[in-house]
C-alpha positions as CSV (number, residue, x, y, z in Angstrom):
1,X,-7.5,-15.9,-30.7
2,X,-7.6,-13.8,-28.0
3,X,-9.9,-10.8,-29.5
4,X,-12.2,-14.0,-31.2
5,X,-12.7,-14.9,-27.5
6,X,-13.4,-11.3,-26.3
7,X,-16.0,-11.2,-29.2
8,X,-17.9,-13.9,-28.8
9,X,-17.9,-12.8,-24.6
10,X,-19.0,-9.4,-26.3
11,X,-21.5,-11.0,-28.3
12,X,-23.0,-13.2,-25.7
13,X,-23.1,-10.0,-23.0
14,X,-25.1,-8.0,-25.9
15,X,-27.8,-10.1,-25.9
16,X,-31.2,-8.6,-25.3
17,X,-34.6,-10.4,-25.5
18,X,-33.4,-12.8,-27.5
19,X,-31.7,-10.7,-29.9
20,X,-28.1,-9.0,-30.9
21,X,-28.4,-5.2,-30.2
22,X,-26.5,-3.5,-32.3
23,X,-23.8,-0.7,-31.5
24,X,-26.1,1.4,-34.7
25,X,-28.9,0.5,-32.8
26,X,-28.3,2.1,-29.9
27,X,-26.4,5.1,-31.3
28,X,-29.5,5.2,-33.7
29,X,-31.3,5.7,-30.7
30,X,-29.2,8.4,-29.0
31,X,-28.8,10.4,-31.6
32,X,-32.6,10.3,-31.6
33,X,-32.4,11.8,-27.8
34,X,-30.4,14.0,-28.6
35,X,-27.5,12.4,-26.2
36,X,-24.1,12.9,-27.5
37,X,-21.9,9.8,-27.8
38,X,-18.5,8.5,-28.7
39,X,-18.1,6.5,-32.1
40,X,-16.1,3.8,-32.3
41,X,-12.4,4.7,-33.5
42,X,-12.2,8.0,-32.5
43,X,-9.5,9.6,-30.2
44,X,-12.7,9.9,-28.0
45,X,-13.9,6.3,-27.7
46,X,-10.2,4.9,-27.3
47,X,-10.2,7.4,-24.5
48,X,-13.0,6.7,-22.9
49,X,-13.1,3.0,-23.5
50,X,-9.6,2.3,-22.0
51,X,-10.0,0.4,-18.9
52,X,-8.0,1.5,-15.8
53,X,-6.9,-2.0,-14.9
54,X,-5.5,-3.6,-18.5
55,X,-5.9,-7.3,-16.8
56,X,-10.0,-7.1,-17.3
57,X,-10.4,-4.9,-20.5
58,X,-14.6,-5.1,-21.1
59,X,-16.0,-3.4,-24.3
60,X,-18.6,-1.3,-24.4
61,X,-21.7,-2.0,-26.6
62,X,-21.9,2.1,-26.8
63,X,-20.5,4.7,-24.8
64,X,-22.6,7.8,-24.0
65,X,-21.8,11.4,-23.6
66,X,-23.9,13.4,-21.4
67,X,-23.5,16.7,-20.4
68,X,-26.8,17.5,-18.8
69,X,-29.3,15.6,-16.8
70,X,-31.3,15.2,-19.1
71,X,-29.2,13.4,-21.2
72,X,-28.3,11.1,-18.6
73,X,-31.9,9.9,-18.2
74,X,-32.7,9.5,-22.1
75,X,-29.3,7.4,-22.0
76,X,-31.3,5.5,-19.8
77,X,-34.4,5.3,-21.2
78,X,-32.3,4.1,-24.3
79,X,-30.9,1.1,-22.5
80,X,-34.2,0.2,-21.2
81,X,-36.3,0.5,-24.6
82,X,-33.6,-1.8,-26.3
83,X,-32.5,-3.9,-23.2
84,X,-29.6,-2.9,-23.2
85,X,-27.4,-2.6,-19.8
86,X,-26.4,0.6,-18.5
87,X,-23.8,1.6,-16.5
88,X,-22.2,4.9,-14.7
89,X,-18.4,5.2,-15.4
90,X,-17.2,8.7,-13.8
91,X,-13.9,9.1,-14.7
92,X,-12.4,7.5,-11.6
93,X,-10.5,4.3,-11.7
94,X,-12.2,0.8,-10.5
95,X,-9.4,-2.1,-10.5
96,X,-11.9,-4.5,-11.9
97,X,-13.5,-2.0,-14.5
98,X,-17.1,-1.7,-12.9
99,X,-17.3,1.2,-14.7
100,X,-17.9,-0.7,-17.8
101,X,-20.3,-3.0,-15.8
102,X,-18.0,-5.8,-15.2
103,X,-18.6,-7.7,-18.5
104,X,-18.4,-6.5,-22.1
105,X,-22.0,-5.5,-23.8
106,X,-23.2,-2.6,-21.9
107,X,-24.3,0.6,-22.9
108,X,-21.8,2.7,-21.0
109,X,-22.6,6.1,-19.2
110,X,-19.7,8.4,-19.5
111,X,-19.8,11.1,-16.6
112,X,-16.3,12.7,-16.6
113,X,-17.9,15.7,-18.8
114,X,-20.6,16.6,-15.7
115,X,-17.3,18.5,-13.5
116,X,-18.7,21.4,-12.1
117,X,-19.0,22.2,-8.8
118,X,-21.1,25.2,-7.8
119,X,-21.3,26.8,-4.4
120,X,-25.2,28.0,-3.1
121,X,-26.0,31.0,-0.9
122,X,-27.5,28.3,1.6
123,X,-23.3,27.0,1.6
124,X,-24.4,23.6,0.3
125,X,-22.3,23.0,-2.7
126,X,-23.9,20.7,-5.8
127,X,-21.1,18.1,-7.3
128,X,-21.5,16.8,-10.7
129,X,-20.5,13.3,-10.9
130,X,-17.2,13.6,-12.7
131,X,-15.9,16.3,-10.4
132,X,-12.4,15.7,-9.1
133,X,-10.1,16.9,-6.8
134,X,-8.2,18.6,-9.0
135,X,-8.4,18.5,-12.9
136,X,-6.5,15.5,-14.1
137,X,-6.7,13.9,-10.9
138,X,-4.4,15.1,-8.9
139,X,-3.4,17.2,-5.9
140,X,-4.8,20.8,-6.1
141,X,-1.8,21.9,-4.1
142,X,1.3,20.1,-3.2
143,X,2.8,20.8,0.2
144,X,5.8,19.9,1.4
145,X,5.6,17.1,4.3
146,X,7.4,18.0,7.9
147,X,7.3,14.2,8.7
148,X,11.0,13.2,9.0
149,X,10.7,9.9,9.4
């Protein structure tokens, strides 16, 4: 009952000029870009489509895979030639899963590949968007704390 209810949701938010986009579809038109993406069923997807808070679990129309720029703007351009919507996820956690645009149907922007961050001679220092502090999230370095109280 429940996933017939997350469907139809699903179904409802995929709607675009009057039309059903299908997932195809908008792989169809990735893979077309050039924009690598997640397919549905792979250790991939499940990853990347795992919602941080389990109480609001959206599902992506598509989930997208840049690792350049480039491919971040033909994702896009995707969503906008289908009319699909797009939205950023970057690895972080949002406690009401904003990263999947807050409603199932949307063509999702995975970011948590784009990690680097690169120091220039000027000392300004270019973050990609799925930079953290430390890899998995964490502490780089754990200290021990002098507060007794």
């Amino acid at each position: 009952m429940r996933s017939a209810a997350a469907f139809g949701v699903g179904l409802l938010a995929t709607l675009a000029n009057g039309r059903v986009v299908p997932r195809a579809e908008i792989e169809d038109c990735l893979a077309a870009s050039g924009v690598p993406f997640d397919t549905k069923g792979t250790p991939d997807w499940e990853k990347d489509a795992a919602t941080f808070n389990i109480r609001v679990p959206y599902v992506p129309a598509a989930i997208a895979v840049p690792k350049s720029t480039e491919h971040i703007q033909k994702s896009v351009l995707c969503g906008k030639k289908l009319g699909v919507k797009v939205s950023a996820k970057s690895g972080g956690h949002s406690y009401a899963s904003l990263g999947f645009g807050g409603e199932n149907g949307h063509l999702v922007v995975q970011l948590d590949r784009l990690y680097n961050v690169t120091l220039g001679a000027d000392n300004i220092a270019v973050v990609q968007p799925g930079a953290r502090y430390a890899p998995g999230g964490g502490a780089a370095e754990r200290r021990p704390t002098t507060d007794k109280r």
